[in-house]
C-alpha positions in Angstrom: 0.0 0.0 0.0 2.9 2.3 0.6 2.7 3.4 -3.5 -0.7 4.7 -3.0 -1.6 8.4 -3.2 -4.7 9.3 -0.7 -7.2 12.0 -1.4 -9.4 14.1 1.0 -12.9 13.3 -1.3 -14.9 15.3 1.2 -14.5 19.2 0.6 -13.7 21.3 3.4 -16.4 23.9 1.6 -19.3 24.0 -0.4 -22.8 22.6 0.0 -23.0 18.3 0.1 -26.1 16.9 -0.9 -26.8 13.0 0.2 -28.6 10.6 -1.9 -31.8 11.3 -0.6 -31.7 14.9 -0.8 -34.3 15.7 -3.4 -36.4 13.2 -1.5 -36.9 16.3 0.9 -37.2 14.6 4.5 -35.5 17.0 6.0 -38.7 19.6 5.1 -41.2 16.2 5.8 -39.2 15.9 9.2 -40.1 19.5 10.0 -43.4 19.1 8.9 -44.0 15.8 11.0 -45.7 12.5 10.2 -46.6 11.2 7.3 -49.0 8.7 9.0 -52.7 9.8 9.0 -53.5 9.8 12.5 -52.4 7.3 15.3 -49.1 6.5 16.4 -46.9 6.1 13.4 -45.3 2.2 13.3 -42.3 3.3 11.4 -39.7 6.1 11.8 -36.9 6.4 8.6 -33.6 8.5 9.5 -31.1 8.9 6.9 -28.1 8.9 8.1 -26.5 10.8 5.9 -23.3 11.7 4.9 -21.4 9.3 6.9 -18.3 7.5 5.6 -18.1 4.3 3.8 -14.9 2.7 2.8 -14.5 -0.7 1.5 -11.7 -3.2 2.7 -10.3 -6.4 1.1 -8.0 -8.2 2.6 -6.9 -12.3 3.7 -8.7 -12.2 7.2 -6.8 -15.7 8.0 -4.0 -13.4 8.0 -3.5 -12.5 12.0 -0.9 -9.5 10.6 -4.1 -8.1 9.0 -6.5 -8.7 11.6 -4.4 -7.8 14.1 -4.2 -4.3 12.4 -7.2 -3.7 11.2 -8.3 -4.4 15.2 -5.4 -2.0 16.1 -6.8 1.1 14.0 -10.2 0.8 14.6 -10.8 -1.0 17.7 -13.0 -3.4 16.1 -12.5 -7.3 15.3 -13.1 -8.7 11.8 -16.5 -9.7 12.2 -17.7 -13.6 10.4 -20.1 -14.3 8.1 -23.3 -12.5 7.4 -22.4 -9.7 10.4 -21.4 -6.9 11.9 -19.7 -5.5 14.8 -19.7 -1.8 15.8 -18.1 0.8 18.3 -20.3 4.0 19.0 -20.7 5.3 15.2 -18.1 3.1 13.8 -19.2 -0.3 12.4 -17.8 -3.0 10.2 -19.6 -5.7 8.3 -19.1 -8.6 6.3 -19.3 -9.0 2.8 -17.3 -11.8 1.8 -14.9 -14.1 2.3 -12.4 -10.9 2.2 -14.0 -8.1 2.0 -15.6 -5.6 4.7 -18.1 -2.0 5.1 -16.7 -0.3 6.8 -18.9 3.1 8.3 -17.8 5.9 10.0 -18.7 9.6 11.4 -18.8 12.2 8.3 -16.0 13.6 7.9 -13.1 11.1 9.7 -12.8 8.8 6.7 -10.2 10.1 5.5 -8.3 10.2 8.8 -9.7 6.7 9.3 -8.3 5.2 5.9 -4.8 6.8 6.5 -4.6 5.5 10.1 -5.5 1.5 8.4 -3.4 2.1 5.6 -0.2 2.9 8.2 -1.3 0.2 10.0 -1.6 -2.1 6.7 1.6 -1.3 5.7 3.3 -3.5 3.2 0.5 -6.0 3.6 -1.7 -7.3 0.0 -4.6 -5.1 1.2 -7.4 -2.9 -1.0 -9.3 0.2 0.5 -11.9 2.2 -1.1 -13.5 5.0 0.0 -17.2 5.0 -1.9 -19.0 7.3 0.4 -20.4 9.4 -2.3 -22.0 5.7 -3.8 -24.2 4.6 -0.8 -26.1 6.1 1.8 -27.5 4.4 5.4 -31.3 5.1 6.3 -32.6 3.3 9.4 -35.6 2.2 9.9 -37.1 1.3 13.6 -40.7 1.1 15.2 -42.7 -1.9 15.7 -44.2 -2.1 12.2 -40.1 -2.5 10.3 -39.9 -6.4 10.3 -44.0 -7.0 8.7 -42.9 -4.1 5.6 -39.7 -6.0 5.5 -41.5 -8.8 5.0 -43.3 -7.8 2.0 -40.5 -6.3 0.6 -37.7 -8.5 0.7 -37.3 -12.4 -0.4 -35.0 -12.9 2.8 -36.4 -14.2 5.8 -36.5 -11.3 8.3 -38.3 -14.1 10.8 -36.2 -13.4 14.3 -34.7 -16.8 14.6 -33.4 -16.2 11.0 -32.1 -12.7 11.1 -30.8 -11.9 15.0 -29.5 -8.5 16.5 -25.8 -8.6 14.5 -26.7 -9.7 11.4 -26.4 -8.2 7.9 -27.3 -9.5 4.1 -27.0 -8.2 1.0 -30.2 -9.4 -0.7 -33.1 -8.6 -3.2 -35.1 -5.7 -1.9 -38.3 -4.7 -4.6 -37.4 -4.7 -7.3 -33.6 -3.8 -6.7 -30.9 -4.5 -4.4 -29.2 -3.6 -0.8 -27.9 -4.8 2.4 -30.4 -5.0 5.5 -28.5 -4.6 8.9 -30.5 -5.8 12.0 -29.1 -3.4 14.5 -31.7 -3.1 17.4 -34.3 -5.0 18.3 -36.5 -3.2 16.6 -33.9 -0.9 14.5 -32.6 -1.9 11.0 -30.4 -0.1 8.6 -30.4 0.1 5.3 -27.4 0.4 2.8 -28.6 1.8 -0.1 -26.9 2.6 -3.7 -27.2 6.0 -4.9 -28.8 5.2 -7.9 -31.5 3.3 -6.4 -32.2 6.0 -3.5 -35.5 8.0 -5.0 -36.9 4.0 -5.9 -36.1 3.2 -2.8 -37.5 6.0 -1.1 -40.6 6.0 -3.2 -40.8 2.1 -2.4 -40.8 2.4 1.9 -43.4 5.2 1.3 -46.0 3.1 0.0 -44.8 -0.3 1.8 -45.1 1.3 5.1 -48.4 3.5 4.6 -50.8 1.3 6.3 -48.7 1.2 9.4 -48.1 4.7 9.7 -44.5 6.7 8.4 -43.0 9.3 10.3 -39.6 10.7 9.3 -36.7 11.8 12.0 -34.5 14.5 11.2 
């Protein structure tokens, strides 16, 4: 890694826009619910801007483990989960490759802190913040619209606290993280945001929407 150049991606000025910005849920936020009447089942949050940097590397490997663990406090987490610390979290995607999400604006601290701990080792590390965005979904309605709008089983003795899938969602594609238990996240591609958005809008009208700030 040591011939790599590093970029700050994120401007130090200027106006950022997330993926969901012409969605307006800041203004829908301000204007409350979207559920007609009663206690809304779902909230959506985007949780926007945050950064997103993928790693590949051989997690047999206990030199890369062991720095990967040193930079971000974090183990390598196994198959089909995640582990987190605060607003940090990493997740699986494959046999040697990671997510890995952190605060806006540290990722490129974050990815020159692995890369000096990486150093010398047969590692990738991509930052593709500006690709993805996170929107989390909790209330006690989530799991039944997840149910009608994914083909992976959601059922609790399926999909626990910890675990995250990258699987069919509508018509298109995502990961679902279980992160509480009744708070999932949603990593979403920027070209499917406004289908997306459009999607949990109609999915989730009959058990009420309300959108966080």
């Amino acid at each position: 890694m040591s011939n790599v150049n590093v970029y700050q991606q994120r401007p130090d000025a200027g106006h950022a826009e997330s993926p969901l910005f012409h969605a307006g849920l800041d203004e829908l936020a301000r204007k409350g619910s979207l559920s007609k009447g009663g206690k809304a089942g779902i909230t959506l949050r985007e949780k926007k801007l945050l950064g997103h940097l993928t790693l590949r590397g051989d997690a047999d490997d206990s030199n890369f483990a062991g720095g990967v663990h040193k930079a971000l406090g974090l183990e390598l987490p196994v198959a089909l989960t995640l582990v987190a610390n605060g607003d940090t979290s990493l997740q699986w995607l494959g046999p040697d490759e990671w997510l890995l999400i952190v605060p806006g604006g540290t990722e490129f601290a974050v990815e020159q802190k692995l890369r000096a701990e990486l150093e010398g080792q047969h590692v990738a590390l991509v930052n593709v913040s500006g690709g993805q965005t996170l929107v989390e979904l909790s209330g006690p309605k989530v799991r039944e619209m997840l149910m009608k709008s994914s083909i992976y089983d959601v059922h609790p003795s399926n999909f626990p606290v910890g675990k995250a899938v990258g699987t069919m969602f509508a018509k298109s594609q995502l990961v679902i993280r279980h992160t509480g238990d009744d708070t999932w996240e949603l990593i979403v591609r920027r070209s499917f945001a406004d289908y997306i958005w459009l999607w949990l809008q109609d999915a989730s009208a009959e058990y009420g929407l309300a959108i966080k700030a």
